[in-house]
Backbone bond lengths (Angstrom), bond angles and torsions (degrees), N, CA, C in turn:
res aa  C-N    CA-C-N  psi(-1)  N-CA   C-N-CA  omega(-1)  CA-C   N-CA-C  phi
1 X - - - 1.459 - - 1.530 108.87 -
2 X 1.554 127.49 146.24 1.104 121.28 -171.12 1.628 100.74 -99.63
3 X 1.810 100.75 156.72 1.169 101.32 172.33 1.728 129.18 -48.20
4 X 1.094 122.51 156.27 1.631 123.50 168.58 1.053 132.82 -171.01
5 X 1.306 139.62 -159.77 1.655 107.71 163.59 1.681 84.74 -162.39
6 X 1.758 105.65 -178.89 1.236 97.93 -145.72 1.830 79.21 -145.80
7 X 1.623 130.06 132.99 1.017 114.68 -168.32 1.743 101.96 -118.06
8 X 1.271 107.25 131.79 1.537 98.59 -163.51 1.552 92.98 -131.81
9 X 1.973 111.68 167.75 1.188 105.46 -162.17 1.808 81.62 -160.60
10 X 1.390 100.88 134.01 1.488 106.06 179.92 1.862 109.62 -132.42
11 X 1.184 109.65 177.64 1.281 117.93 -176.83 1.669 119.18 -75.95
12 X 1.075 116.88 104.67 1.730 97.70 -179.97 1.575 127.34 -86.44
13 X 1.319 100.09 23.82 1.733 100.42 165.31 1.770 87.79 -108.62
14 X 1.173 132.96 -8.58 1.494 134.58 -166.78 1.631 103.48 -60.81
15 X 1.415 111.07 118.32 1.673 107.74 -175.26 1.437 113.20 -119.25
16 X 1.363 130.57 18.20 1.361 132.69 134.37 1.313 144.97 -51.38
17 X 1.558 122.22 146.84 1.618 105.96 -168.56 1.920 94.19 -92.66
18 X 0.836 105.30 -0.51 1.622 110.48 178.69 1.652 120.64 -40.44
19 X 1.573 103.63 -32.11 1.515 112.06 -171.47 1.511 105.80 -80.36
20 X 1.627 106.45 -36.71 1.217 117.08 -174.75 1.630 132.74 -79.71
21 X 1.553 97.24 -18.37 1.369 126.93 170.89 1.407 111.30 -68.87
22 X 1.146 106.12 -41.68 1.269 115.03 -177.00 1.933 121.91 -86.49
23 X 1.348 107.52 -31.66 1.613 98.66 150.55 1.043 141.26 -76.79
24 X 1.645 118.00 -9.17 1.283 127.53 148.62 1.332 110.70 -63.93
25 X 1.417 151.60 -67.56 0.950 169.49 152.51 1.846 87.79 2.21
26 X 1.024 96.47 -83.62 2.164 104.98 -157.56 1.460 91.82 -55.14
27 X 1.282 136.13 -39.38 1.669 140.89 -125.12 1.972 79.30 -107.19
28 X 1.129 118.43 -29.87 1.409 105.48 173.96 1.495 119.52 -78.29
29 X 1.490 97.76 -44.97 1.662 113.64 -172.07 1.847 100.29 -67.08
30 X 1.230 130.88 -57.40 1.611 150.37 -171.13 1.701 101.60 -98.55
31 X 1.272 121.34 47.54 1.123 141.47 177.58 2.147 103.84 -39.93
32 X 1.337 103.92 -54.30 1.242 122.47 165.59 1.782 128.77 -58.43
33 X 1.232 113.58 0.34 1.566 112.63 -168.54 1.814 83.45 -136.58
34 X 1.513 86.54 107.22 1.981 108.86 161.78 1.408 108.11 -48.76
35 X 1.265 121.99 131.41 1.597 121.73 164.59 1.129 106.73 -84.80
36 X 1.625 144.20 176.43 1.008 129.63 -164.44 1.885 74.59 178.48
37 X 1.291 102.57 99.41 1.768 128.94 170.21 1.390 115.79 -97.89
38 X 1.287 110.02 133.39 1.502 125.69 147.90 1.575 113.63 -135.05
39 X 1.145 103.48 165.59 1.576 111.32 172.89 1.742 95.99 -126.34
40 X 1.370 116.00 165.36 1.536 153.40 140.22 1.210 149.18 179.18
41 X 0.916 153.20 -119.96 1.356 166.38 -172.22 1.638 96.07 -99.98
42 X 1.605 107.77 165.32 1.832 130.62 -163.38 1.993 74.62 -79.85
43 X 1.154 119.06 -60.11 1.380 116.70 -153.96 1.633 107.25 -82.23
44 X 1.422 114.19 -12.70 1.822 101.45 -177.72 1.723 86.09 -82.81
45 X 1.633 121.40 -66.57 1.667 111.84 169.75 1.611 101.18 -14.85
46 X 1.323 112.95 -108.53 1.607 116.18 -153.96 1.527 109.06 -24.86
47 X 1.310 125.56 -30.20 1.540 127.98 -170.02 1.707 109.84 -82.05
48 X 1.593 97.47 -27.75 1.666 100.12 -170.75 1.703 90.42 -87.90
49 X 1.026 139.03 -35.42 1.153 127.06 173.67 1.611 112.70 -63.58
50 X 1.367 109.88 -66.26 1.568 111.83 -178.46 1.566 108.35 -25.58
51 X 1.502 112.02 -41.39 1.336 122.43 -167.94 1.360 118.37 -98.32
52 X 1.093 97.54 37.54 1.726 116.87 -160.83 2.109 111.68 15.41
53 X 0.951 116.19 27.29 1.376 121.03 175.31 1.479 92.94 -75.84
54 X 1.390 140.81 13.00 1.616 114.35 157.41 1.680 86.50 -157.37
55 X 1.445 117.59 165.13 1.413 124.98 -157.85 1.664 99.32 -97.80
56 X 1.637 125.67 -45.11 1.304 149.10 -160.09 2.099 110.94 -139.07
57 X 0.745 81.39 117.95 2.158 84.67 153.39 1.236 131.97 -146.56
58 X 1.434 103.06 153.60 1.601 95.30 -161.60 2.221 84.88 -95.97
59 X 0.996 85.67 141.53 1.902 107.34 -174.75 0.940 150.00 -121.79
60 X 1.532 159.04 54.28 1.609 141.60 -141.59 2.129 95.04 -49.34
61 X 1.288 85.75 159.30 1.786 109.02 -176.79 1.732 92.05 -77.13
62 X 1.040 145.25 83.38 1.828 123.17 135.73 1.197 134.00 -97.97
63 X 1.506 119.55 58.94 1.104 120.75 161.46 1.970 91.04 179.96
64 X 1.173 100.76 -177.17 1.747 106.07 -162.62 1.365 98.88 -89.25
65 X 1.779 109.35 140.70 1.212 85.06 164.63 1.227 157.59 -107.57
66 X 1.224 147.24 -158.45 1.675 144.41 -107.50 1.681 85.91 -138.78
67 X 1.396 139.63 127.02 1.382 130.38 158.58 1.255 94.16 -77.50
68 X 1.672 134.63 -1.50 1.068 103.81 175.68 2.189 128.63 -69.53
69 X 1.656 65.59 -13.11 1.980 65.52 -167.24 1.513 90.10 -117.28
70 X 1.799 110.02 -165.93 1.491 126.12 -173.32 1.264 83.03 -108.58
71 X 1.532 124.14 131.18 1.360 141.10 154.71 1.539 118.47 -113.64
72 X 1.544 89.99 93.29 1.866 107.69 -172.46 1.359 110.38 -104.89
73 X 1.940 87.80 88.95 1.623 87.95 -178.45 1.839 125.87 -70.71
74 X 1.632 107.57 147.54 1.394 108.76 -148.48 1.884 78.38 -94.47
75 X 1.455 118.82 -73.85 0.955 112.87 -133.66 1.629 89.74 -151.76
76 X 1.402 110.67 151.39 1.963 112.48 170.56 1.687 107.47 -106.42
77 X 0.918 144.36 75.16 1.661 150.49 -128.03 1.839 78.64 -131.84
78 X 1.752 88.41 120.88 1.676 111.21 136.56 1.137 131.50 -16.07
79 X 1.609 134.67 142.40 1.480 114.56 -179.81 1.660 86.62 -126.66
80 X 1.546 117.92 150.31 0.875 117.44 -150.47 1.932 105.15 -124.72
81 X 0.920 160.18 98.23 1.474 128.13 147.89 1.334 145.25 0.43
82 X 0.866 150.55 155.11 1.975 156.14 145.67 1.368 119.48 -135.65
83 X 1.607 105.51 100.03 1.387 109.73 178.47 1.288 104.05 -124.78
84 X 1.087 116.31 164.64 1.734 126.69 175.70 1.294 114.30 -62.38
85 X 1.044 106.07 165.15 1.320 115.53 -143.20 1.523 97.47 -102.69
86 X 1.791 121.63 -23.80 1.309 138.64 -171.92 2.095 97.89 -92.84
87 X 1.114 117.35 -2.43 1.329 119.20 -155.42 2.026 96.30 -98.05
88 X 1.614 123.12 141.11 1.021 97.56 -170.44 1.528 126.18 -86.39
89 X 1.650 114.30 15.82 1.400 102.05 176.77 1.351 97.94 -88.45
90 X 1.454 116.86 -0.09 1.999 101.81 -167.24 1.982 106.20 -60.04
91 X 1.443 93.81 -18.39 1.738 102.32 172.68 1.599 125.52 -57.95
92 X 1.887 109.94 -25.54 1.200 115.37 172.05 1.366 130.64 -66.25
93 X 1.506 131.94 144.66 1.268 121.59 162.13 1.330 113.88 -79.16
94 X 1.626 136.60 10.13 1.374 130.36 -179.40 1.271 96.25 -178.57
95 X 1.211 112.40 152.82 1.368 139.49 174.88 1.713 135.16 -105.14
96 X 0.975 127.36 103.49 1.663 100.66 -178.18 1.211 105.68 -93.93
97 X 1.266 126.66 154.35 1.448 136.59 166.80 1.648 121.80 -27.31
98 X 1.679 98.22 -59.96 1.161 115.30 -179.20 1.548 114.95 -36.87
99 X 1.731 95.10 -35.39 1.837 94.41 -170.28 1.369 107.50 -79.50
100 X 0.872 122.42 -8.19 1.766 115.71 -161.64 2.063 106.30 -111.09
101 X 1.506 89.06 45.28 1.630 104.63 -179.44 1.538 99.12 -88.86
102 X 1.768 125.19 -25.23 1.351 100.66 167.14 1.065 138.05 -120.07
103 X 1.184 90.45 39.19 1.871 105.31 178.23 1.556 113.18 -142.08
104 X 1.243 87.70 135.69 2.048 112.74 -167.30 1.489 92.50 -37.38
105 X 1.247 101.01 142.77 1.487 109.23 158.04 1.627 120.79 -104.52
106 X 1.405 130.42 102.11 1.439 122.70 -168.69 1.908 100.19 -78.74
107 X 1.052 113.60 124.54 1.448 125.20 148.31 1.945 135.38 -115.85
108 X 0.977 89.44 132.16 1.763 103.81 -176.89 1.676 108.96 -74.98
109 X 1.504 93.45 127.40 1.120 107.47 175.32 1.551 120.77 169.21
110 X 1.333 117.05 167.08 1.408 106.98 178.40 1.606 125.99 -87.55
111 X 0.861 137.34 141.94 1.828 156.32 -167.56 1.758 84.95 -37.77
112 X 1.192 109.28 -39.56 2.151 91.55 -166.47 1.352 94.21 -84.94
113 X 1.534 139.65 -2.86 0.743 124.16 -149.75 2.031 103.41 -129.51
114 X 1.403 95.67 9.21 1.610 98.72 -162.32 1.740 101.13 -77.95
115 X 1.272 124.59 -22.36 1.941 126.61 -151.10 1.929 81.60 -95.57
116 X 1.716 133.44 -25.88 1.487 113.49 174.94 1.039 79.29 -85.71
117 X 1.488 154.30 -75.93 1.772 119.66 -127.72 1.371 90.11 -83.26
118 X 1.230 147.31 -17.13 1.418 116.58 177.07 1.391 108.44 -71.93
119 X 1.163 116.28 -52.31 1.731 117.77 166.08 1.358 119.71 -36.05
120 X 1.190 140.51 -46.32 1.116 134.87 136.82 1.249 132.21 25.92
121 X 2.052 75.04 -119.01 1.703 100.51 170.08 1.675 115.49 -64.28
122 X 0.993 107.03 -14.71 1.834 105.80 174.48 1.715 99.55 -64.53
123 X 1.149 110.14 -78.20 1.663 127.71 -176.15 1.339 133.10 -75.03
124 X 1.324 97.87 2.02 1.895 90.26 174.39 1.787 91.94 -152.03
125 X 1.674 140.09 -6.82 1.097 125.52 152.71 1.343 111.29 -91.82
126 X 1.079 126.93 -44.90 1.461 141.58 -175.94 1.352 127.73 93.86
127 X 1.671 102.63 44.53 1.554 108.66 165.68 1.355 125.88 -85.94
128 X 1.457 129.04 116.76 1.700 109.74 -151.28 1.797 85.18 -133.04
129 X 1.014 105.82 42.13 1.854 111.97 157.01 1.324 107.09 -92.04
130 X 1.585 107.18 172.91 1.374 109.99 152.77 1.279 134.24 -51.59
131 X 1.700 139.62 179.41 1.462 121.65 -159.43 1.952 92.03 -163.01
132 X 1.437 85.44 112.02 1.692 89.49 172.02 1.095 113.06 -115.47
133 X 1.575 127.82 144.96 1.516 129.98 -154.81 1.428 110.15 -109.59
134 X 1.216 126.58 124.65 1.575 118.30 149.73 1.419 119.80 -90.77
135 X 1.287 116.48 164.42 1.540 118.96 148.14 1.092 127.78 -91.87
136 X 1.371 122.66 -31.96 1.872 104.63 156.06 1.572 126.91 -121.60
137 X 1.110 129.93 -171.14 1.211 129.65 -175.85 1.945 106.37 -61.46
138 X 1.118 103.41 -70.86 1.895 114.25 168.71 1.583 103.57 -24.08
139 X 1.463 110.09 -56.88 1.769 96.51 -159.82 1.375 93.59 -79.76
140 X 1.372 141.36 -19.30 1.287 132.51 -156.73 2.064 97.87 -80.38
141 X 1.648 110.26 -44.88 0.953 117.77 -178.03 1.550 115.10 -67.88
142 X 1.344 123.57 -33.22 1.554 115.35 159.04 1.473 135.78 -56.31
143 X 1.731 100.48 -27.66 1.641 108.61 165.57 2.047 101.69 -63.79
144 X 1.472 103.78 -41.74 1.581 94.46 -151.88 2.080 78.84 -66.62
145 X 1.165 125.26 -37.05 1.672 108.57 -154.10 1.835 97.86 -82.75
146 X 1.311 116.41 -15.24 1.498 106.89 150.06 1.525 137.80 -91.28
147 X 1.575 101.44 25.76 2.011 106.82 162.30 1.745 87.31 79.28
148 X 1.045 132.84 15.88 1.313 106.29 -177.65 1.736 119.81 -86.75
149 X 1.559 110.74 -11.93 1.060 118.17 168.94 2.024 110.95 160.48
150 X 1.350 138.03 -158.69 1.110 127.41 -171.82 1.471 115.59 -138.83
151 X 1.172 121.23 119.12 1.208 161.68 174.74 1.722 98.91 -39.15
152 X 1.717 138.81 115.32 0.830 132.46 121.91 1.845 138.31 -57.40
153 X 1.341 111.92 117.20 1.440 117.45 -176.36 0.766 138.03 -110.98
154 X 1.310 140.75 96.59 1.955 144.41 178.49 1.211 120.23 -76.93
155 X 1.482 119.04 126.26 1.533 123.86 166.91 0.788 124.18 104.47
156 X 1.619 133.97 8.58 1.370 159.10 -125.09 2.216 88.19 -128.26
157 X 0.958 95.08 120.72 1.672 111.05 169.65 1.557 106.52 -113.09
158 X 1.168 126.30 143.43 1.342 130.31 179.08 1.397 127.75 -67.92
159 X 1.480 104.47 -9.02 1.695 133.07 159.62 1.451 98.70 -66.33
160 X 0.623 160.06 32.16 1.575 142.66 -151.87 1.599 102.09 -164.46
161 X 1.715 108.35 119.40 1.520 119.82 -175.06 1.638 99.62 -79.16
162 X 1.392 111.68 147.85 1.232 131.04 169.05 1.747 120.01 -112.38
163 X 0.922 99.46 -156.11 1.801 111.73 163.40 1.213 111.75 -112.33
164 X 1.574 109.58 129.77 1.449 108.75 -171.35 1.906 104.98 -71.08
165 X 1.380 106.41 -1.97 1.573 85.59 -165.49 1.956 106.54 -89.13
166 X 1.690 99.13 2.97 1.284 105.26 177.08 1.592 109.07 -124.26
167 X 1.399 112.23 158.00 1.291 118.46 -165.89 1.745 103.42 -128.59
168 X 0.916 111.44 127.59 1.592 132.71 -157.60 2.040 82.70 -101.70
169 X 1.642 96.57 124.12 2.074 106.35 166.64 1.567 92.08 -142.64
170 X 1.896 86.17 134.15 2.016 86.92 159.82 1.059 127.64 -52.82
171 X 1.148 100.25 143.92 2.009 107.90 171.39 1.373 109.06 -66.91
172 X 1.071 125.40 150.06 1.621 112.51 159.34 1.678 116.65 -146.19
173 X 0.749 141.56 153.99 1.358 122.33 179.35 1.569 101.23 -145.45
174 X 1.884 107.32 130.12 1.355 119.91 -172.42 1.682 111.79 58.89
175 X 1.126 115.13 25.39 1.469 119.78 -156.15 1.129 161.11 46.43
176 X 1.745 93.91 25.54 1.416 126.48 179.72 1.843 92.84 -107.07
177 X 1.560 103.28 148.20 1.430 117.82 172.38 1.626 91.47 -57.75
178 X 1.434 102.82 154.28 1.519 135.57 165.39 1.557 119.28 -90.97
179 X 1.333 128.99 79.08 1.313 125.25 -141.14 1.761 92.54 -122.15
180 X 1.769 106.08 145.04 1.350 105.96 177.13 1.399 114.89 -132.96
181 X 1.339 121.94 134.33 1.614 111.72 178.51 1.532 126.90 -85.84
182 X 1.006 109.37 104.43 1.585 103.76 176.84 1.465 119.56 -95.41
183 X 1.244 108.51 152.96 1.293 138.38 -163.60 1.495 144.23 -119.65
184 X 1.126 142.01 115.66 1.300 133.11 -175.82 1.993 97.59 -86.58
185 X 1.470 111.49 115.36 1.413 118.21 175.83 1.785 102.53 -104.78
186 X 1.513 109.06 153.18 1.358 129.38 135.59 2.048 125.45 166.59
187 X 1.079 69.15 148.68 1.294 75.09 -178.52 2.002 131.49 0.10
188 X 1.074 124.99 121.60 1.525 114.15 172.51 1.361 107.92 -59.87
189 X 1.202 104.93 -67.47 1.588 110.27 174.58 1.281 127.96 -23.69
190 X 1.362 108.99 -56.68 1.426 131.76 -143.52 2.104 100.65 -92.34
191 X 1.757 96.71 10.06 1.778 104.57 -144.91 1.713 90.67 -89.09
192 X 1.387 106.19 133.67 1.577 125.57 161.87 1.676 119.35 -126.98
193 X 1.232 72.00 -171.40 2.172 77.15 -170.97 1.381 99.75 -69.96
194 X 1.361 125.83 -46.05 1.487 138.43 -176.33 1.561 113.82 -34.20
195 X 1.492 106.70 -69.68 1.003 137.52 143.45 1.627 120.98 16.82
196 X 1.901 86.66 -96.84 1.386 118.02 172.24 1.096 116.96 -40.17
197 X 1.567 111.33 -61.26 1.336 121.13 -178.06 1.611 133.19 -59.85
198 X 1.271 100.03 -40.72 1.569 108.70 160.81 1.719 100.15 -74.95
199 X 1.097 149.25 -7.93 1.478 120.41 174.81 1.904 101.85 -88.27
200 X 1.766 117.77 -18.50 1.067 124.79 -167.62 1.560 90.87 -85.75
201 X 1.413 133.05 -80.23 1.696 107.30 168.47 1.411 128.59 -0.36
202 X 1.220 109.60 -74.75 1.616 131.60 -167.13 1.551 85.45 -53.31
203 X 1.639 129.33 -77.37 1.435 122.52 -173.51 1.699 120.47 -32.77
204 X 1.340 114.00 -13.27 1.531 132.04 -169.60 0.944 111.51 -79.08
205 X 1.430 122.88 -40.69 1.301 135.29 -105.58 1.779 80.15 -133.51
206 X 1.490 127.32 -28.43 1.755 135.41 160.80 1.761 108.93 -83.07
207 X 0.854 106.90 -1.63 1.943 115.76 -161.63 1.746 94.66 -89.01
């Protein structure tokens, strides 16, 4: 097989081991093809793809999709909370949106990128607290285990170890689950076996 490399791009609020399962997975089998990772935001992804600066990303769906690209949906996954564990909703088995009007909402992401995900979750989840930012997943989760406010989470299966000093509640909104579709995106054009094959892993890897 000839050398190559393969440029991939995932979610960095994404808190599943699914992404990671799955580059182990290809990186053993395609021993010969460099991975080449980034993480960010729903809107830096769509831009690094648009701009072909990455080949594949794994994505939640916000907006319809595109015949321009392959939309290989992975999985319809729960959206979850992260609050401390000392805080008194960590006592709930569920959460609605509505309740979490007075407490910060921390989201991950980068500084150019904080006014869309706050826009966002302000206007189409409906978190209308204040909003404190991390840049990665780790610092965001040390604000939630110091009371500073609560962590929205994607990708999260109930198989899946956390930190005991934080306590993971469903989202729900109006009392329907808070549900998100994620996706393996890229280009039609741009489509190879490489590609394919790492979006067919990743599909494995929710199965």
């Amino acid at each position: 097989m000839c050398s190559s490399d393969l440029k991939i791009g995932y979610l960095s609020c994404y808190g599943g081991n699914e992404f990671k399962e799955a580059t182990a997975v290809f990186s053993e089998k395609y021993p010969d093809v460099e991975l080449q990772i980034i993480s960010g935001s729903h809107e830096e992804l769509y831009n690094a793809l648009r701009r072909e600066d990455v080949d594949v990303v794994l994505n939640d769906q916000r907006r319809a999709f595109s015949d321009d690209y392959v939309n290989f949906e992975l999985v319809k996954s729960h959206c979850y909370i992260e609050i401390s564990k000392n805080h008194p909703f960590s006592k709930l088995n569920r959460m609605n949106v509505s309740e979490l009007k007075t407490i910060s909402c921390i989201l991950v992401c980068r500084k150019e990128e904080e006014e869309n995900e706050m826009t966002y979750y302000r206007d189409i989840v409906g978190f209308t607290s204040d909003y404190i930012f991390a840049k990665t997943l780790p610092e965001a989760r040390i604000l939630v285990a110091a009371g500073k406010g609560f962590l929205p989470i994607e990708g999260i299966r109930d198989d899946v170890y956390y930190d005991s000093s934080i306590v993971r509640i469903p989202l729900y909104k109006r009392e329907i689950p808070v549900l998100r579709n994620y996706c393996a995106f890229w280009k039609k054009e741009n489509e190879n076996s490489y590609i394919t094959e790492f979006a067919n892993i990743l599909k494995e890897q929710f199965e």
